[in-house]
DRENDO-1510 file (C-alpha; in Angstrom, 1 decimal, always signed):
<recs>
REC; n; res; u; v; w
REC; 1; UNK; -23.7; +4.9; +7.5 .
REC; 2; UNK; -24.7; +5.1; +11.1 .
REC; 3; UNK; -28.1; +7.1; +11.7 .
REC; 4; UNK; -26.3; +9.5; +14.8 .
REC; 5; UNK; -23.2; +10.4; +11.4 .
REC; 6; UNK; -25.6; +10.8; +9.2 .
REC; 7; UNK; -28.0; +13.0; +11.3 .
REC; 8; UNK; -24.1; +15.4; +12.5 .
REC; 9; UNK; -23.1; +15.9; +8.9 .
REC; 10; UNK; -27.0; +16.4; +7.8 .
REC; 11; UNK; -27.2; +19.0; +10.3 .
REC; 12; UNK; -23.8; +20.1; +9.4 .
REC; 13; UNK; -24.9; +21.3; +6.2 .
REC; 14; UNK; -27.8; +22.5; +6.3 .
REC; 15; UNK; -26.4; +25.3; +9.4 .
REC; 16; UNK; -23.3; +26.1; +7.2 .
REC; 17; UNK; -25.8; +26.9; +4.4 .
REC; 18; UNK; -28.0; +29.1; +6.7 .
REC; 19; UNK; -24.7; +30.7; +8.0 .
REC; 20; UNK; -23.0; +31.3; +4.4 .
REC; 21; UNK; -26.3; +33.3; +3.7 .
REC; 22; UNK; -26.3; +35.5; +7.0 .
REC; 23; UNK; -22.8; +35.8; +6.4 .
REC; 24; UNK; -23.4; +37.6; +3.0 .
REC; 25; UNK; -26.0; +39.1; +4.1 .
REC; 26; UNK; -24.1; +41.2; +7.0 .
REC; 27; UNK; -21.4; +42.0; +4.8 .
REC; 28; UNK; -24.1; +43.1; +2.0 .
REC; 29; UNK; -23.0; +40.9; -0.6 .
REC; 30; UNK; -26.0; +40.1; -1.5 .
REC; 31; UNK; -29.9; +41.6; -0.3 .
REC; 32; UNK; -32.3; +40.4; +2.2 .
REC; 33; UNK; -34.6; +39.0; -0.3 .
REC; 34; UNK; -31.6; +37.2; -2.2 .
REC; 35; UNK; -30.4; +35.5; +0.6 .
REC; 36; UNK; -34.0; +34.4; +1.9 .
REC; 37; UNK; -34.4; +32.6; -1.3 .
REC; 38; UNK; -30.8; +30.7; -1.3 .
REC; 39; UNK; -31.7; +29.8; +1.7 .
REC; 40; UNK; -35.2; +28.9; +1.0 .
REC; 41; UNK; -34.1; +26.4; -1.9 .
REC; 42; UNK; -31.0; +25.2; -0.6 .
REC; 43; UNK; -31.2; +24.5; +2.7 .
REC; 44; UNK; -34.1; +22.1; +2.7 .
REC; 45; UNK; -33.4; +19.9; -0.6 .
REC; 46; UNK; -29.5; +19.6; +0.7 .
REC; 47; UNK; -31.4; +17.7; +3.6 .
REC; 48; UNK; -33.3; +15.9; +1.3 .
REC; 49; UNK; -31.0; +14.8; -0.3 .
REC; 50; UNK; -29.1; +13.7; +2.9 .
REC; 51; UNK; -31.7; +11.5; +3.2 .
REC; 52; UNK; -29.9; +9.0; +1.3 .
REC; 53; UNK; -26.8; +9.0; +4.4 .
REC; 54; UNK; -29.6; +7.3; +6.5 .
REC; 55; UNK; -29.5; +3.6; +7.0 .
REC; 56; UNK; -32.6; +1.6; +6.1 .
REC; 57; UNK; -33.8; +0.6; +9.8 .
REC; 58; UNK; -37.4; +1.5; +11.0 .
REC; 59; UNK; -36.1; +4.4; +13.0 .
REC; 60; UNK; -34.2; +5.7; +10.4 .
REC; 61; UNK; -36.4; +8.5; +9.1 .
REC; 62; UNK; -36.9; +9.4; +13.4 .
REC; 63; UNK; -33.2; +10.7; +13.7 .
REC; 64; UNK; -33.2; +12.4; +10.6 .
REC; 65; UNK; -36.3; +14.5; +11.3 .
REC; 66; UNK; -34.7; +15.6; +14.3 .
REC; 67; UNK; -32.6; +17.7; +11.7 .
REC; 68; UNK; -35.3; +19.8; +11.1 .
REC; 69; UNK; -37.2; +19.8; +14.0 .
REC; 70; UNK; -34.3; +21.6; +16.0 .
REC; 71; UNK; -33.7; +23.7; +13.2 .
REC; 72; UNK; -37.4; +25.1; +13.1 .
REC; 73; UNK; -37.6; +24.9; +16.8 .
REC; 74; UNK; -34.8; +27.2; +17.0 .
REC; 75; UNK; -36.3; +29.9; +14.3 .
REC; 76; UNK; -39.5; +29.6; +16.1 .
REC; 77; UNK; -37.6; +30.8; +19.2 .
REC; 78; UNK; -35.8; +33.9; +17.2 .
REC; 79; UNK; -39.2; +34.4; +16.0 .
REC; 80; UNK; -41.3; +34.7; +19.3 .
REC; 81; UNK; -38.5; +36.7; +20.9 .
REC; 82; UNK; -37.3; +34.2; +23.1 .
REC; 83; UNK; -33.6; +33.9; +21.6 .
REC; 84; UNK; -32.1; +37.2; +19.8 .
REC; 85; UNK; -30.3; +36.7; +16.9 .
REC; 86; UNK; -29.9; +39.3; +14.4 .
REC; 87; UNK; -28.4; +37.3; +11.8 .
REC; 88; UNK; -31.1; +35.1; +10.9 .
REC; 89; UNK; -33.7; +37.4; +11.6 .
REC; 90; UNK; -31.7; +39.4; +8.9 .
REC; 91; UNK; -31.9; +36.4; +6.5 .
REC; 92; UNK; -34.7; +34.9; +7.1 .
REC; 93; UNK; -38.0; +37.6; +7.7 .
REC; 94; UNK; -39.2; +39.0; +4.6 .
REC; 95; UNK; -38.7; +42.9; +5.7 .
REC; 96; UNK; -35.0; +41.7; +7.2 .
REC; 97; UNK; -35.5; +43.0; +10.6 .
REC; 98; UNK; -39.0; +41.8; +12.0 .
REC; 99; UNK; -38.2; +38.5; +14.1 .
REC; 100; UNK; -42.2; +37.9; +14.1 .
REC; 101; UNK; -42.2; +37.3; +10.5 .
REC; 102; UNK; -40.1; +33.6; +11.2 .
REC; 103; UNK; -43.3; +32.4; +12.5 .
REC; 104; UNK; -44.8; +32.2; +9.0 .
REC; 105; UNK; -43.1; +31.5; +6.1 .
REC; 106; UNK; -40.0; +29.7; +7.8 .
REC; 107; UNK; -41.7; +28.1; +10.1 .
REC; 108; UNK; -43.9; +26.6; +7.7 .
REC; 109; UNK; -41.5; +25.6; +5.6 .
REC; 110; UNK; -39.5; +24.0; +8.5 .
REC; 111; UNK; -42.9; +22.3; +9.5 .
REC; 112; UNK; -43.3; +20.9; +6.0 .
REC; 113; UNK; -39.5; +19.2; +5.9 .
REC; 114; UNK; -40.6; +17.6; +9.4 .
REC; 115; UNK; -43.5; +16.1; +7.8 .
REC; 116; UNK; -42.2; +15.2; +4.5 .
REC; 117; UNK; -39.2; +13.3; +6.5 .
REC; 118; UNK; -41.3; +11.9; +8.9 .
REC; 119; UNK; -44.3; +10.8; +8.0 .
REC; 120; UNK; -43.5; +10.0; +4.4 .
REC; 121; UNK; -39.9; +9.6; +4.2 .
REC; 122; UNK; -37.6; +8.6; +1.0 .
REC; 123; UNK; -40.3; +5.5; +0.4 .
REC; 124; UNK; -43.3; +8.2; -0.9 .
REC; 125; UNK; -43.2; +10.5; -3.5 .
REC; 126; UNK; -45.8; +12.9; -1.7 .
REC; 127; UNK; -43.1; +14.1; +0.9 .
REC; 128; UNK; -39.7; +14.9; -1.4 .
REC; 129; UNK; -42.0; +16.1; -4.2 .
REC; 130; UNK; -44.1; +18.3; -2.4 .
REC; 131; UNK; -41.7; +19.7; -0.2 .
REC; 132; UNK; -39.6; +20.2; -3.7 .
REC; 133; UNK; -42.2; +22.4; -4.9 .
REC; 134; UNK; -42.1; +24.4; -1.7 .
REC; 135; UNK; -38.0; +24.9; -1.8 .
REC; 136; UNK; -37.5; +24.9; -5.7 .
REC; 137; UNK; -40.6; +25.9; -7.1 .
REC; 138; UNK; -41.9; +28.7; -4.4 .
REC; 139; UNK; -38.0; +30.0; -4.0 .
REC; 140; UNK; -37.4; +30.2; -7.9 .
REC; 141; UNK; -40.2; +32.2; -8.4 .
REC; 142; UNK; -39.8; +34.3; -5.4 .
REC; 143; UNK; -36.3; +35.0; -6.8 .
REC; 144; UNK; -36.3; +35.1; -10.4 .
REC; 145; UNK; -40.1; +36.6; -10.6 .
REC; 146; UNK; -38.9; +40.0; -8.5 .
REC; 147; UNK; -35.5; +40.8; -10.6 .
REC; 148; UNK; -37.0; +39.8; -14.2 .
REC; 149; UNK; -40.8; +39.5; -13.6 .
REC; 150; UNK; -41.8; +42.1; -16.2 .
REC; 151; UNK; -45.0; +40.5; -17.0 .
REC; 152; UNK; -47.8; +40.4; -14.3 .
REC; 153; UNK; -50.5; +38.2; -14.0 .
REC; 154; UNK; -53.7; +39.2; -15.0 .
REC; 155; UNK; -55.7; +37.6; -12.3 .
REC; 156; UNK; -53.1; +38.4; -9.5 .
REC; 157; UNK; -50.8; +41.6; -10.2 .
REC; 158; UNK; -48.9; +40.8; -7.6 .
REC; 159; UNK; -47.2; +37.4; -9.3 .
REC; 160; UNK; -45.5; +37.6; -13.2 .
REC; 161; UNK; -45.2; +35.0; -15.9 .
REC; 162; UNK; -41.9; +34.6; -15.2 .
REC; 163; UNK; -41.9; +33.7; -11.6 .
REC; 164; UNK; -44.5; +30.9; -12.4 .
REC; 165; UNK; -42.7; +30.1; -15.4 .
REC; 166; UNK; -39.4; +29.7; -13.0 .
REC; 167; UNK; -41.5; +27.9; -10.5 .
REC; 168; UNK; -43.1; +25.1; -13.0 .
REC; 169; UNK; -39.4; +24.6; -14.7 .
REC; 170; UNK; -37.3; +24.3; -11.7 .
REC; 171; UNK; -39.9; +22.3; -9.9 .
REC; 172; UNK; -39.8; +20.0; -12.9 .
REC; 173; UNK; -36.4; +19.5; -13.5 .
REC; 174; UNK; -35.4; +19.2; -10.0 .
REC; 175; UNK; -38.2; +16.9; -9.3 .
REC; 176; UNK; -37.4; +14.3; -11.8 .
REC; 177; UNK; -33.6; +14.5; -10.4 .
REC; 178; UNK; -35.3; +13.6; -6.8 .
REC; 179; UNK; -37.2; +11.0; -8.2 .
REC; 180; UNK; -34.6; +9.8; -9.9 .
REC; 181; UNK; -32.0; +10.2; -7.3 .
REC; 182; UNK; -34.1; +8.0; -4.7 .
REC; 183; UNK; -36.0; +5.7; -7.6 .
REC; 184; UNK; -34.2; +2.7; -5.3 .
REC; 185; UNK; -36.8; +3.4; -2.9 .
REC; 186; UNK; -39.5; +4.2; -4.8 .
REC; 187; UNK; -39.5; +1.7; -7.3 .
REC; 188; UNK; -41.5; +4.0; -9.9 .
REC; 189; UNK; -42.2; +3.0; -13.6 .
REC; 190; UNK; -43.0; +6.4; -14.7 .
REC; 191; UNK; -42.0; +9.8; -13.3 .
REC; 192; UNK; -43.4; +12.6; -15.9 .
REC; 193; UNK; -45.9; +13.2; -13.5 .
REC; 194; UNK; -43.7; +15.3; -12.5 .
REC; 195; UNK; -44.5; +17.6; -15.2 .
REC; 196; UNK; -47.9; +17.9; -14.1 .
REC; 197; UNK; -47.5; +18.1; -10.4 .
REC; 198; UNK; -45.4; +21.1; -11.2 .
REC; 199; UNK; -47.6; +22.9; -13.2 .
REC; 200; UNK; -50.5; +22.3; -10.6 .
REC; 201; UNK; -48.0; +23.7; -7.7 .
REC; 202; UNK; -47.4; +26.9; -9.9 .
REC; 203; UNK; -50.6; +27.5; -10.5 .
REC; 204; UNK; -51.7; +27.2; -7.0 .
REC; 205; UNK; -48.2; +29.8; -6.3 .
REC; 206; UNK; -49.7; +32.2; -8.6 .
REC; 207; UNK; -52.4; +32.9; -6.4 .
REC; 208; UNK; -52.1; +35.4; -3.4 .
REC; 209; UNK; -51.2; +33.1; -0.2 .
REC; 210; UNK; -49.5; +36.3; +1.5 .
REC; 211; UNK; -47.4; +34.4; +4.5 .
REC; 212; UNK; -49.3; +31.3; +3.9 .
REC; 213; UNK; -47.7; +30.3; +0.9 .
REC; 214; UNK; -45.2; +27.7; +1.8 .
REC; 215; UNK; -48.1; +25.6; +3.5 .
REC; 216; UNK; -50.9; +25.9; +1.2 .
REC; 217; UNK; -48.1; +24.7; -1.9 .
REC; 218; UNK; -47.2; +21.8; +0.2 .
REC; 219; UNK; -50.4; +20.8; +0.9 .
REC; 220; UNK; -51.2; +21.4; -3.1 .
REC; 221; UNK; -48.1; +18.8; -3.9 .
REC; 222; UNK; -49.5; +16.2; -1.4 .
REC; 223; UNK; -53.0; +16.3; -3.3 .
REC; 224; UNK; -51.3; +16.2; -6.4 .
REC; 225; UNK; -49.0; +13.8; -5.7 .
REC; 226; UNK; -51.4; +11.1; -4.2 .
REC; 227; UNK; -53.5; +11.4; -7.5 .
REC; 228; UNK; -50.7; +11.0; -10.0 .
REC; 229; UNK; -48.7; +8.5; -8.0 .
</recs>
């Protein structure tokens, strides 16, 4: 496919999955911290994933980071104040109505995509994989660790078993899929790794980051990552 299709229908998808959850959220189908989450894991690994629409030419991996880098450019924007817009401030923040929050976690997390596409691309492990670990792994236990997270962490109270748990499973499964999915590129002989990059990610989750979480992870899975593969 031609890079300029590829990069419309990437951006096409990842906006539509942004706007289904504002959507919900402004009709209260579903809470602020539900939403944030979707959000969270879907939007980025639906563009990693349409990594694989990209051609194979050198500036391939340049017009898909563009994807993301408008994308966070624009929440950076919402977030300093610049552009109003209720919707994804509503989505997006962690309280649902501070715009200033969008300059952590989301913007992080929309930093990370840009680096994981450009710098490393579908030829590396250390981009996808880390990046999975912030999506997957960070928004599984976000989710899944406030509605069943029952038992807390005895060095951090703040974190349960069960959103760690969710974090090293997802992040496993899915990984493995990634690999998988892009193993044309990657040519790798072995991908349990995986299992252990995971558990490394959750365990560095499982400590108190506050707004900083989504970087420090990624920069957790690059380590990781560079070690194993």
């Amino acid at each position: 496919m031609e890079n300029w299709k590829a990069c419309f229908i990437s951006t096409l998808i990842t906006i539509a999955w942004i706007r289904v959850c504002e959507f919900l959220v402004a009709k209260k189908i579903i809470p602020n911290y539900v939403s944030r989450k979707i959000v969270h894991i879907g939007s980025g690994m639906s563009f990693i994933l349409c990594w694989s629409l990209f051609d194979s030419s050198e500036n391939a991996h340049y017009w898909a980071s563009s994807v993301p880098i408008v994308i966070t450019l624009s929440v950076v924007l919402v977030g300093l104040g610049i552009v109003k817009d209720d919707a994804t401030v509503r989505a997006m923040s962690r309280s649902g109505n501070n715009p200033r929050e969008l300059l952590y976690g989301p913007a992080m997390y929309g930093l990370a995509l840009v680096i994981a596409t450009l710098v490393f691309w579908r030829t590396s492990t250390l981009g996808m994989i880390s990046f999975t670990l912030v999506a997957v792994g960070d928004g599984l236990s976000g989710l899944l660790g406030k509605k069943f997270g029952e038992h807390k962490l005895p060095y951090n109270p703040n974190k349960s078993l069960e959103g760690t748990l969710s974090f090293f499973i997802g992040s496993a499964i899915v990984g493995f899929y990634i690999l998988s999915f892009f193993n044309e590129y990657l040519h790798l002989e072995q991908k349990w790794p995986i299992v252990f990059v995971s558990l490394i990610g959750a365990l560095v989750e499982s400590l108190d980051w506050k707004e900083y979480d989504n970087a420090v992870v990624f920069i957790a899975g690059l380590i990781s990552c560079r070690f194993f593969w």
